[in-house]
N, C-alpha and C positions, 0 to 999 in steps of 0.2 A: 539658321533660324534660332532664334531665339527665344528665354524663357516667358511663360508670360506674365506680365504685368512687370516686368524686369526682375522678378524675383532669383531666388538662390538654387542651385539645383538640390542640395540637403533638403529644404525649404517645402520644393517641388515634390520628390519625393516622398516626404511623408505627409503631405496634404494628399498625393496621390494614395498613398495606404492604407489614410486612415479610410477617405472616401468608397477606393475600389475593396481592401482588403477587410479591415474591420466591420463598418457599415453593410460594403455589398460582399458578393460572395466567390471572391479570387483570392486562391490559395497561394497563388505567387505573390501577390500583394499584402498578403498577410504576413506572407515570410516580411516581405522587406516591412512592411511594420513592427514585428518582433526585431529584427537585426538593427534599425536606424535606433530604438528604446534601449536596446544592448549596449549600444555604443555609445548613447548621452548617458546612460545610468555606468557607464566605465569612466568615463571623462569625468561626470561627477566624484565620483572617487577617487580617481589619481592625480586630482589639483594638491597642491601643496599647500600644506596647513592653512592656520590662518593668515588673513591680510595685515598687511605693515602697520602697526600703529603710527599716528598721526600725530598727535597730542596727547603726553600724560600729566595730566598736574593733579595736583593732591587736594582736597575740598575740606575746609570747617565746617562743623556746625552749621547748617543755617544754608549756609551756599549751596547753589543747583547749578546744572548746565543748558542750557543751548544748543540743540543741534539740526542746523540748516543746512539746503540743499541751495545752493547759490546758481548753477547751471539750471537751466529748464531739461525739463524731461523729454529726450528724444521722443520718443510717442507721441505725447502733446504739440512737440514743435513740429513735426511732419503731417499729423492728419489736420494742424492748424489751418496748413491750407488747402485743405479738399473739400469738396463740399460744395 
């Protein structure tokens, strides 16, 4: 059987948590919402510095930059077609 909506079981999970645990009032459900936050608030932290620089150039006087997002926004382009 399968998840539903074809979602993630992480996904699942702490949609289940927040609904059964947080919201309503299951202490097992609670745990697993405290533990699933534990472990995105660790992942957060143990990424590696910053991201690669891309482009550095040096600017006069007077000159500005530009900066575009040339891909569409996965979000945008998925619920583009629902509806």
């Amino acid at each position: 059987m399968g998840l539903p909506l074809g979602g993630s079981a992480g996904a699942w999970m702490t949609r289940q948590a927040v609904r059964r645990g947080l919201l309503g009032s299951s202490r097992v459900w609670f745990g697993v919402f405290v533990a699933t936050g534990a472990v995105k608030a660790a992942r957060r932290l143990m990424r590696s510095g910053e991201a690669p620089t891309v482009v550095s150039e040096a600017l006069r006087p007077g000159e500005g930059v530009e900066v575009r997002n040339l891909r569409p926004d996965r979000a945008r382009r998925d619920s583009a077609g629902r509806g």
